[in-house]
N, C-alpha and C positions, 0 to 999 in steps of 0.2 A: 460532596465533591464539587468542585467549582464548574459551571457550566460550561466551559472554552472546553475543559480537559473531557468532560463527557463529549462534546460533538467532536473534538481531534480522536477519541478511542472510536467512538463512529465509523469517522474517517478510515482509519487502520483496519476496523473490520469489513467496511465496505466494500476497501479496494481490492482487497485479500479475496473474500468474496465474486468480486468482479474476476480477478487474474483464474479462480479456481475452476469460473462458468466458460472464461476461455476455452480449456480440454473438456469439456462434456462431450463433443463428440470429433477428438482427436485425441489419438496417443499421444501419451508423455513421454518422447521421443526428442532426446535432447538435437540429434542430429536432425530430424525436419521440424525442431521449432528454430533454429538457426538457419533452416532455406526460409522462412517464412516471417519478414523484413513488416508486415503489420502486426502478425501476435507478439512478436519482439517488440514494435513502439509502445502497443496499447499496455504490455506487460512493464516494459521499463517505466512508463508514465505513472500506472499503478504505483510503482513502488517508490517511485520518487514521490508520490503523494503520502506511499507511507513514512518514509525518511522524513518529510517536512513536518509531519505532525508530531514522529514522535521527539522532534527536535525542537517543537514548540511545546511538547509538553516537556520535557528535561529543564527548558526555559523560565517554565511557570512554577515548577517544583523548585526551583534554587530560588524565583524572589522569593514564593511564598517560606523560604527556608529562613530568610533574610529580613 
């Protein structure tokens, strides 16, 4: 497997990873993670980190397709 694609699935698990260590010691309480305006940025950043990877990997599977 092409190296870029190994460190972007990395990626995807790290952040996932990161968002999960977020509730270690808070409830998964949809209503007080919406009062709580930093576990919301650090969570939305996550996942936009996961969005971009796997959006470069979808990218590298269609050259390599090509």
């Amino acid at each position: 497997m092409d190296e870029r694609i190994l460190k972007w699935l990395y990626d995807i698990h790290f952040a996932l990873e990161e968002i999960e260590s977020y509730f270690q010691n808070i409830e998964k309480d949809f209503f007080e993670y919406r009062k709580n305006t930093m576990l919301k940025r650090a969570v939305e950043r996550d996942l936009e980190i996961v969005g971009k990877a796997i959006n470069k990997i979808l990218n590298e599977i269609q050259i390599l397709k090509n």
